[in-house]
N, C-alpha and C positions, 0 to 999 in steps of 0.2 A: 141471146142476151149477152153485157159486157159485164164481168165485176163491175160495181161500182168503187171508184176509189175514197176514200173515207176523208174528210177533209175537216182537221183542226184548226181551233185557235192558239195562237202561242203572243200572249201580249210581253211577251220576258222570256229571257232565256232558259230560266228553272221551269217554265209551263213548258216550252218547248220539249226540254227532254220528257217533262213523265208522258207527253202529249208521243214523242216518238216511243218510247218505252211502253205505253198503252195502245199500242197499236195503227197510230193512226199513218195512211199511206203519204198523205202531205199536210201540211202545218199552211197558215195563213199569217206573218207577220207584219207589223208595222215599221218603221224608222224614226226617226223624231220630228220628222217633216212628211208633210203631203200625204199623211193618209187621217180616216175618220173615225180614229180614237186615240184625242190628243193626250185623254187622261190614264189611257194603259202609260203601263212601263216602257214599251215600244224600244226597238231596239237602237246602239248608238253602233257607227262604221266596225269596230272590233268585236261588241257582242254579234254586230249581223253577222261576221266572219265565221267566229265561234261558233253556231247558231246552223249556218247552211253547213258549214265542214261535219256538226255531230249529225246532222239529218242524212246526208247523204252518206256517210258510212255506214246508217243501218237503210241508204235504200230510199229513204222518205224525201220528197220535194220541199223545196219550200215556194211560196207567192209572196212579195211581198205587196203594200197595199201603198197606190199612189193615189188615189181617189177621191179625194178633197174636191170640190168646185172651185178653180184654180181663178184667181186675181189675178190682176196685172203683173203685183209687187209678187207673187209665187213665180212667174218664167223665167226669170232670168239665172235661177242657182237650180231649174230645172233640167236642163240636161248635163250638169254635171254629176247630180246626185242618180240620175237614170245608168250614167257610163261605172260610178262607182257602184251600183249594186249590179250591174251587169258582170261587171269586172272580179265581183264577189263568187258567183256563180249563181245568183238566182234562176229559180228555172221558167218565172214568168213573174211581171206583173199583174195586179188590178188595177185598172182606170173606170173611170166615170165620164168624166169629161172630155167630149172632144178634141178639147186643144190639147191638155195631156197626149190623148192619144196620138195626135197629131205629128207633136216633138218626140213623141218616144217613138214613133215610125224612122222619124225620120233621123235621131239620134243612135239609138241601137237596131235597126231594123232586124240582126239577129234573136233580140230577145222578146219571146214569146209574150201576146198582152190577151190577158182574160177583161171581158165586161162585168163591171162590179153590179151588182141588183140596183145601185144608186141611180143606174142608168134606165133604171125602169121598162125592162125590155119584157113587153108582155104578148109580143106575135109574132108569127114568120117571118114576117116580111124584114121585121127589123132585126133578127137575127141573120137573115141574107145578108142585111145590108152591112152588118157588122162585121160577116164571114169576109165580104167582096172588099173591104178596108183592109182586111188583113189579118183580126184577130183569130184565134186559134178557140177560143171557149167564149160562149156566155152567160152568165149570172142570171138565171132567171127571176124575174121580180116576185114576190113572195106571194103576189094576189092571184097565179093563176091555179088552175085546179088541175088534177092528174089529168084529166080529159083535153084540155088544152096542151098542157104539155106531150100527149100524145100527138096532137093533131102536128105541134113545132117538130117534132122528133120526125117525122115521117116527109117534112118538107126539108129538111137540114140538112148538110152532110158537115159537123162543127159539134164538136163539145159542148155539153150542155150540162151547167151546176144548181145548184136547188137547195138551200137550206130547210134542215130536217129537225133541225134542233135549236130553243134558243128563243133571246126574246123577240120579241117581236114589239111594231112601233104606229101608231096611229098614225101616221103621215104616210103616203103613200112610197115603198116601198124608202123607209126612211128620208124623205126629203121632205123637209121641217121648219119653219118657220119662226114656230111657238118659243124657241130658243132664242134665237138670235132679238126677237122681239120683246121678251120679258125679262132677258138678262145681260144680253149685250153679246153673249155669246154661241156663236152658229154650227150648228148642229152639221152644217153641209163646209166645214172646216174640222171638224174630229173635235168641238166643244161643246156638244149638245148639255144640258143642266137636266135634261129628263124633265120638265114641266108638266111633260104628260103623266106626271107619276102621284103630281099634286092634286090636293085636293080642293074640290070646286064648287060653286053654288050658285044659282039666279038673283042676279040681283035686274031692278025694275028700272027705268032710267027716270023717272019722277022720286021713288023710292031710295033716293044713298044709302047706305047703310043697314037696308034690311038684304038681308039674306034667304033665299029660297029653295029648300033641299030640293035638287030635281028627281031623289027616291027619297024616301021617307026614313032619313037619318041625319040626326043633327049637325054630323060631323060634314058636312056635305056630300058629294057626288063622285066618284071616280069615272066620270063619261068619257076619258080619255085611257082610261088605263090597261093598256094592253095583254093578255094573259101570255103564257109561255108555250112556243112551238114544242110537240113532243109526236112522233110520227114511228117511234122505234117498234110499234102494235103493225107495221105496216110497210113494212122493208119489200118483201112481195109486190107490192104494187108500183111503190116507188120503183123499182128494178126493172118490172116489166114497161112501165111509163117511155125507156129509153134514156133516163138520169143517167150522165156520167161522174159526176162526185156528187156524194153525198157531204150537205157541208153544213157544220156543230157552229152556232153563233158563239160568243163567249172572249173575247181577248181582255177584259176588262173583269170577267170572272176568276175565278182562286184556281190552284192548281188542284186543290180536291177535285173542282167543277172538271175540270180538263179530261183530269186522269180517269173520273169515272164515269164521266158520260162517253168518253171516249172507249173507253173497255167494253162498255156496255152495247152500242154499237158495232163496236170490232165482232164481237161476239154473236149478236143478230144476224150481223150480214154472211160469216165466216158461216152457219149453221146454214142458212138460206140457201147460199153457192153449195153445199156440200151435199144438201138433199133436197131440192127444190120442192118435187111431188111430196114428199115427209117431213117438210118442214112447220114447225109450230111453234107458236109466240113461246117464249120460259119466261111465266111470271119474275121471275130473280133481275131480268134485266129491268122491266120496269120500278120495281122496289129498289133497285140500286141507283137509279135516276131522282127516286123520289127522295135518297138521302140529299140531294148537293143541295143549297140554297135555291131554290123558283118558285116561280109563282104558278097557282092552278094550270095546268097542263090542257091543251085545245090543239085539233089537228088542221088550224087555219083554215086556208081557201080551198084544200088537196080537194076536199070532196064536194067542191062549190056552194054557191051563197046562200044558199038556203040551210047548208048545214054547220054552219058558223055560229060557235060560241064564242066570240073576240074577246071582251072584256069582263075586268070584274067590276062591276060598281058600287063595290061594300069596299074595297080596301086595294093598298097597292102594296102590301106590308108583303117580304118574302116568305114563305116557307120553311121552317129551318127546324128538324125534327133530327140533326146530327154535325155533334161540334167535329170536327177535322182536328183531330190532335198532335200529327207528326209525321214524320218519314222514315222509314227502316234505312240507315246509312250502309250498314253491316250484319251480316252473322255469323258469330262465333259458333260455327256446328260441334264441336269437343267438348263446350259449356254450356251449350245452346241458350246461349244468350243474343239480343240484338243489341245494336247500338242506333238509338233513337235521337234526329232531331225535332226538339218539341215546336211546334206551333199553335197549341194554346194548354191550359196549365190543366195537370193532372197530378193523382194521386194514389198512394198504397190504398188499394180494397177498390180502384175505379175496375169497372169493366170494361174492355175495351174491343173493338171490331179490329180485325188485321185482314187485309185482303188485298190483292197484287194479281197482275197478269199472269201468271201460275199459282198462286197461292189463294185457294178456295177459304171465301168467308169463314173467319173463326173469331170465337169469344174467347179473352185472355184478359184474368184476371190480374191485376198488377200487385203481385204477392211479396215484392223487394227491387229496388232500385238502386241504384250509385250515381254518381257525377262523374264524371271523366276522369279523375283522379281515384277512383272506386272509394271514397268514400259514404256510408250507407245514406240516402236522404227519405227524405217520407213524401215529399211533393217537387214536383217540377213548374216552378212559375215564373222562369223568364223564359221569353222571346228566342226560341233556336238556340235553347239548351241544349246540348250535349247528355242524354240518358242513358247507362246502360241496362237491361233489366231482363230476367231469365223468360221465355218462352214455350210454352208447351211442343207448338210444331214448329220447323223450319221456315221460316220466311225469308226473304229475298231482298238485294237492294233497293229502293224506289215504292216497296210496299207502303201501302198509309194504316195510318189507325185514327180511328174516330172513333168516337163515345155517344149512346142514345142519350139525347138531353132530359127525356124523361125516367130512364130505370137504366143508371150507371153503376150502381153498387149494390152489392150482394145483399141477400137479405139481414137483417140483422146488425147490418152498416150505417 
């Protein structure tokens, strides 16, 4: 067996670090062009600099993503923007498309190109064929089951990735249509509108205007709405399968999502390598998955077609049983106090979760506050406030704190 290497999303610079800070062994970002997800934050020439220089000083890779299904009016500012992020220090792209791949061959033939899952690569042969091109890894397409993935692994000698985490997309192996058709905007460009997320119903073609639930809910039908990958129950297998990254979907997700599906992971995998015969699921990493914003959790095609829960058909509404309140900047250990940037608003008597890559889950009740100026305040409600506020234990920089949205305050509050 190989470690598998852990592979984040970084849609922005700030995910990037907690993404590296949580553990993970490479990040996956975009640029402002040629990858598909136009609506992340995605990175511009100086953050990409910024971005590969803080990764590889603790060690961690980065990808970034050229993947788009390339127009005409895309080639021609394409292999300048390939020699600039080569030039950066990328340690590989993702492509989709053959012509891409084609000029980045022939532009940087030094820099390493992964197949993105866009490319729908779902059998040996076309992993050969991708190897005999030149590529270095390929992105397996989301549809195939551990048992296939064995069968690729054992014909290969090539890198092979696998998304573990993350949404998932009624088109096959995200290539989509329903986008560019209903809103003008192309999904196989990085401006998908998510239509599949909309809600739908039968209409008759004599019939305009009538509507026909196709389950028996007024609101219509969710028949396209895809549920959320979560495979963390399953680390074992996926390892044994012959996966060489393990890779978290998310670039367009919050850096809560990042920071704690990433740890959560870190944590699975690190326990697995360390005692493989003794190794056992820890509920904790599940529950801490279950805080970030998704939807119902299903372990896709891994265990083939017969055991597929895909979708939900009542709702496409997320999940969200924990507001993300901020970030530990500082700690003052002589006052043991932190110093908190807020990200969404809290208050004297909330309770709150503090929890970080060495700092075990804890409850901290928020018993007094100041502003940056140490002035006393009673609530924090802008936007990446400045908080400082005392702590029971030590906590660390990059730590977060979140609040149950259902029981935040003490009793009697």
């Amino acid at each position: 067996m190989k470690k598998p290497e852990l592979l984040a999303p970084a849609g922005n610079l700030e995910k990037l670090i907690m993404a590296v800070r949580y553990g993970a062994d490479a990040v996956y970002i975009g640029g402002k062009e040629f990858g598909l997800r136009a609506a992340a934050g995605n990175f511009d020439m100086q953050q990409m600099a910024q971005g590969i220089a803080h990764a590889h000083r603790y060690g961690v890779k980065v990808y970034v993503t050229v993947n788009i299904f390339a127009h005409n009016r895309h080639m021609a500012d394409l292999p300048g923007y390939l020699r600039e992020i080569t030039a950066l220090g990328a340690d590989a792209i993702l492509v989709s498309d053959p012509g891409v791949f084609s000029v980045a061959r022939q532009t940087v033939p030094e820099l390493p190109v992964h197949i993105s899952a866009q490319a729908n690569t779902t059998n040996w042969a076309a992993v050969q064929f991708w190897a005999r091109q030149g590529a270095t890894r390929v992105v397996l397409a989301r549809e195939l089951s551990l048992k296939e993935i064995r069968e690729i692994r054992e014909k290969v000698d090539i890198e092979l990735e696998t998304f573990v985490h993350g949404a998932m997309c009624i088109s096959y192996s995200g290539r989509c249509l329903l986008s560019s058709f209903m809103t003008g905007r192309s999904a196989n460009l990085g401006e998908c509108a998510q239509p599949c997320r909309w809600k739908y119903a039968l209409v008759e073609e004599t019939r305009p205007g009538q509507y026909f639930p196709i389950e028996e809910d007024e609101r219509g039908s969710y028949i396209f709405n895809s549920l959320d990958l979560c495979m963390i129950e399953h680390i074992p297998e996926l390892v044994r399968s012959g996966v060489d990254s393990f890779k978290i979907e998310g670039r367009m997700k919050s850096v809560h999502y990042v920071a704690t599906v990433v740890g959560a992971y870190r944590k699975a995998i690190d326990s697995f390598w360390a005692d493989p015969d003794g190794y056992k699921v820890d509920t904790v990493w599940l529950e801490e998955i279950k805080k970030v914003s998704h939807r119902e959790y299903t372990t896709g095609f891994f265990f083939g077609w017969d055991k597929i829960k895909g979708e939900n058909i009542e709702t496409s509404k997320y999940l969200r049983d924990y507001d993300f309140i901020g970030v530990v900047r500082q700690y003052l250990p002589d006052r043991r106090l932190a110093v908190v940037e807020q990200r969404n608003k809290f208050a004297l008597g909330d309770l709150l979760e503090i929890t970080g890559p060495e700092t075990p889950v804890f409850i901290q009740e928020v018993k007094s506050m100041t502003d940056q100026e140490g002035s006393p305040i009673d609530s924090a409600p802008h936007p990446q406030q400045t908080v400082i506020m005392p702590v029971d234990r030590p906590v660390r920089p990059l730590d977060m704190l979140r609040r149950e949205k259902t029981s935040n305050r003490p009793a009697g509050r």
